[in-house]
C-alpha positions in Angstrom: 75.4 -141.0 22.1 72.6 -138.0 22.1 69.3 -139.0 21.9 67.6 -136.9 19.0 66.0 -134.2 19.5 62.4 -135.2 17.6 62.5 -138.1 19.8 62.8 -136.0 23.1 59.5 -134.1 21.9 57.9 -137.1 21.0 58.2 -138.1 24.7 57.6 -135.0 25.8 53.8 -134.6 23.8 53.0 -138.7 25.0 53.9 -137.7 28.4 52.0 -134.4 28.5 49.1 -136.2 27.0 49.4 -139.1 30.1 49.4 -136.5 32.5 47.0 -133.9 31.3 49.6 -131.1 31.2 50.1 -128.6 28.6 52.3 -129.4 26.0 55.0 -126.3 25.8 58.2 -127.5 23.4 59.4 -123.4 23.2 59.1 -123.0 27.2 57.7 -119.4 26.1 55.1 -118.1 29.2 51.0 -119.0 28.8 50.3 -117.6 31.6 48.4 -121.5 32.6 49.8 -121.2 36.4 47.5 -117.9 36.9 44.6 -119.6 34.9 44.6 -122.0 37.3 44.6 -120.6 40.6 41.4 -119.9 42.0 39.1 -116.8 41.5 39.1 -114.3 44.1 36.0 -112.6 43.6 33.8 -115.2 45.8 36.3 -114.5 48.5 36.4 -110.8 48.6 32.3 -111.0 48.2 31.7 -112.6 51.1 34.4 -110.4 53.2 32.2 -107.6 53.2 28.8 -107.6 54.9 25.6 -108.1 52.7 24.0 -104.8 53.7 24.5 -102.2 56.2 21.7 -100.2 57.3 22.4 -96.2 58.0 20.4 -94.4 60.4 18.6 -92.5 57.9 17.1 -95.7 56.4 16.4 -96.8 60.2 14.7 -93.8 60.8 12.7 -93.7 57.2 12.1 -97.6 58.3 10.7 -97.1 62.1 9.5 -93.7 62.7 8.1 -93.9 65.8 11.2 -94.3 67.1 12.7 -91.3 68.4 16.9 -91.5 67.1 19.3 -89.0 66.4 22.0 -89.2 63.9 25.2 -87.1 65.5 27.1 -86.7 62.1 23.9 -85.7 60.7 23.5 -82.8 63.6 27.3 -81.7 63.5 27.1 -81.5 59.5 23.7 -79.2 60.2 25.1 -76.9 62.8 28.2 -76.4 60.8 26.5 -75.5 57.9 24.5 -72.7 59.6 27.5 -71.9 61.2 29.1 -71.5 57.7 26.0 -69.5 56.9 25.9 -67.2 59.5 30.0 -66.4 58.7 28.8 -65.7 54.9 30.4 -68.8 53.9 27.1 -71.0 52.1 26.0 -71.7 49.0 25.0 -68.8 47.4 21.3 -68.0 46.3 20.3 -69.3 42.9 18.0 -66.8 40.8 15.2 -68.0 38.9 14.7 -65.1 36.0 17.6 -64.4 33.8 17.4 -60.7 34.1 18.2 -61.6 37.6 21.3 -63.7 37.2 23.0 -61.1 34.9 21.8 -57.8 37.1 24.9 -58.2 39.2 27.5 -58.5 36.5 29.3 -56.1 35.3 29.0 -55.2 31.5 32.4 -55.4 29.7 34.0 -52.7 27.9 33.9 -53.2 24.0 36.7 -50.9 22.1 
């Protein structure tokens, strides 16, 4: 003989409250088992350092020091080098009549 189903559920909400579980008769997905894991932000927070110092801000920091920052240098020398090949930035004018003297006009018909 079957025990009935109301029954079943009965025990199942008494035992759920016993136990402090979640009580679920559908089995449909709450997602509870990700709710209760721990949070990872903490964790990934303390992985990297607090704060990292660059050598510009150790320079700004201690000038009497005499340092040198080699990307800094290599980044300088290849910009003139860009500059010198034509390459740069180009010149920014100040007056309008400047910016537009170099354009050409277009042809209206």
């Amino acid at each position: 003989m079957a025990t009935p189903r109301a029954r079943i559920l009965d025990l199942m909400r008494v035992s759920c409250r016993l136990f402090n579980t979640h009580f679920n008769p559908t089995g449909e997905r709450t997602g509870n088992k990700i709710l209760r894991e721990r949070l990872k932000g903490p964790t990934l927070l303390r992985y990297y350092p607090k704060e990292q110092f660059s050598i510009k801000q150790f320079k700004r920091a201690f000038p009497d020091l005499s340092m040198s920052d080699e990307k800094e240098e290599i980044r300088l020398e290849s910009v003139e080098s860009h500059k010198l090949r034509g390459k740069g930035k180009p010149k920014k004018y100040k007056l309008g009549r400047e910016r537009t003297a170099g354009k050409k006009k277009s042809k209206r018909k």
